[in-house]
Structures are given as C-alpha cells and as structure tokens.
C-alpha positions as CSV (number, residue, x, y, z in Angstrom):
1,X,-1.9,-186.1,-24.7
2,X,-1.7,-182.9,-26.3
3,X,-4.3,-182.0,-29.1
4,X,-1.5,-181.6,-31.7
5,X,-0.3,-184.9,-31.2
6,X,-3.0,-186.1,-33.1
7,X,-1.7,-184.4,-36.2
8,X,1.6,-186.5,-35.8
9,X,-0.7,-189.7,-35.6
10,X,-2.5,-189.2,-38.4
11,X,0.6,-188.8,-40.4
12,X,4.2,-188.3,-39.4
13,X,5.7,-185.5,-39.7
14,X,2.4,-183.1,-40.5
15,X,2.7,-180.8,-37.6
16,X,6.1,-179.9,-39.4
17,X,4.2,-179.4,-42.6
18,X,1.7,-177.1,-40.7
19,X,4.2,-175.1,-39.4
20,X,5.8,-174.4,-42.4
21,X,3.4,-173.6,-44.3
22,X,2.3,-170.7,-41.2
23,X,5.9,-169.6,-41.5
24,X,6.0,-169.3,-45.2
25,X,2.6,-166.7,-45.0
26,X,4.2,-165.4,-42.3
27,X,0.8,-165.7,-39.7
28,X,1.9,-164.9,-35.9
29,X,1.8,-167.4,-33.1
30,X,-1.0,-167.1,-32.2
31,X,-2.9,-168.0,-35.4
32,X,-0.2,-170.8,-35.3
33,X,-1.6,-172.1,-32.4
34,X,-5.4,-171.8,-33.6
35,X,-5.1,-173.2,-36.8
36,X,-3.1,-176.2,-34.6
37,X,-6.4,-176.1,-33.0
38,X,-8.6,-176.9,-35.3
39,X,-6.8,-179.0,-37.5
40,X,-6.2,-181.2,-34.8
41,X,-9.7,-181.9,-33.6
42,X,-10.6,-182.0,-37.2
43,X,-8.5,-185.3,-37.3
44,X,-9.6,-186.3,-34.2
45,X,-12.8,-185.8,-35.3
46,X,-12.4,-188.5,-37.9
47,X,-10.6,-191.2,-35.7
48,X,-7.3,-189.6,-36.6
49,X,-7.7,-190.9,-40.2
50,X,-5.0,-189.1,-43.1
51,X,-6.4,-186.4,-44.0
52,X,-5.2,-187.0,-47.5
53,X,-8.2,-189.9,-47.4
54,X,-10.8,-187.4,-46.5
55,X,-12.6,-185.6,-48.6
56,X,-14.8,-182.4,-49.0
57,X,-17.4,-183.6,-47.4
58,X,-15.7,-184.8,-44.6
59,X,-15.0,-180.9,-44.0
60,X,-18.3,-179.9,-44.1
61,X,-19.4,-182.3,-42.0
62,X,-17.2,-181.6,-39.4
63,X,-18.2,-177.7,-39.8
64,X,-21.8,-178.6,-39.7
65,X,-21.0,-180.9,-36.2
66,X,-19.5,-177.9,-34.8
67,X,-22.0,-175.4,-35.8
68,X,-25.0,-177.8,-35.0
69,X,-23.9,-180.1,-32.3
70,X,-21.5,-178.6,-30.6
71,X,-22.8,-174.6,-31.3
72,X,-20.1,-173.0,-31.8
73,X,-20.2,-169.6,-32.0
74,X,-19.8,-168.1,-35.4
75,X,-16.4,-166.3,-34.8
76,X,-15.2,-169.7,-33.9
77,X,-16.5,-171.4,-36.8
78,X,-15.2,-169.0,-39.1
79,X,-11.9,-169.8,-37.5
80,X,-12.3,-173.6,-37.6
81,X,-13.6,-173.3,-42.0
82,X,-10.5,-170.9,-42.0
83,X,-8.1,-173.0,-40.8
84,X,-8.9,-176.2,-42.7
85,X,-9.0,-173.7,-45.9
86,X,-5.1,-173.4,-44.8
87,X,-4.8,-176.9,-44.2
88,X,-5.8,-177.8,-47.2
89,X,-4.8,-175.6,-49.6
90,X,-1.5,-174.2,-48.0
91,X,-0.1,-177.7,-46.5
92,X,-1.8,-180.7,-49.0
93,X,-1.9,-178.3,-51.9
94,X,-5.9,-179.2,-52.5
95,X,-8.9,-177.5,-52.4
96,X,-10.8,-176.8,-49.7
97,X,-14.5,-177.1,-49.1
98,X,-16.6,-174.7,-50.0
99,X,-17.0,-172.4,-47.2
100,X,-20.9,-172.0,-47.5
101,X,-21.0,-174.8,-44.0
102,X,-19.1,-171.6,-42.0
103,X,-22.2,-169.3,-42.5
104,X,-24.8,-171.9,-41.1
C-alpha cells in the first residue's frame, strides 16, 4: 500500500483536496510529494482517523513523536509542522497548531 493511500482512507476524496490546494499556491512536485508525505503518516499516525476529528493537539503530538521518538532531524521537522500548516489551513480551512513543537 502506498503511504498516500491512507489519505483516501481516512476520507474519500482528500488526496484530491490536497492536490488542489498545491496547485492553487502553485508549489512544484516535489513539495507535492513531501507534503503527501507527511500528511499521510500524520493520519496513519492516528489510526487513519478524519482529520477533521483531530485536533491541535493531535498535531503537536505527532510533531513532538517525531522530534522525540523518532528524532528527526530538524529540517525534516520543519517540513512535517509545514506541511500540516498547509493541510490544515490550505485544504480544511482551520488553523493549524502552533508551530512552537517544530523548534523542539
């Protein structure tokens, strides 16, 4: 199963929504395919639930499990708090999470 895939269990349709949203800030491929990224394990991260149902501090705690569990390195988790910035603002139209988790 491709990582993405996730997105598409979580809720129909929201890979679509994704890539809309890249398209309509114009963002290259390749920031397409990051943001995929980390949105997806993001989901998977919390058993593939909507994210509509999760809220900020779902998003920091997955930025705190990759910083602190998983050690990411801090170019990495700046991309991850980006991308869920986009996600959330850009696609679901909600605020994100405060970004102070990133800089851990």
């Amino acid at each position: 199963m491709d990582i993405t895939e996730a997105l598409e269990q979580s809720r129909p349709g929201m890979i679509g929504q994704v890539q809309a949203a890249i398209r309509k800030r114009e963002l290259n491929q390749r920031a397409e395919q990051t943001y995929l990224h980390w949105i997806s394990r993001f989901v998977l991260f919390h058993d593939l639930k909507d994210p509509d149902n999760l809220a900020e501090e779902d998003q920091k705690l997955f930025l705190t499990y990759l910083s602190e569990k998983i050690r990411v390195s801090r170019a990495r988790l700046n991309q991850a708090s980006q991308a869920l910035s986009f996600f959330y603002e850009d696609v679901l139209g909600r605020p994100a999470a405060a970004s102070d988790s990133a800089a851990a």
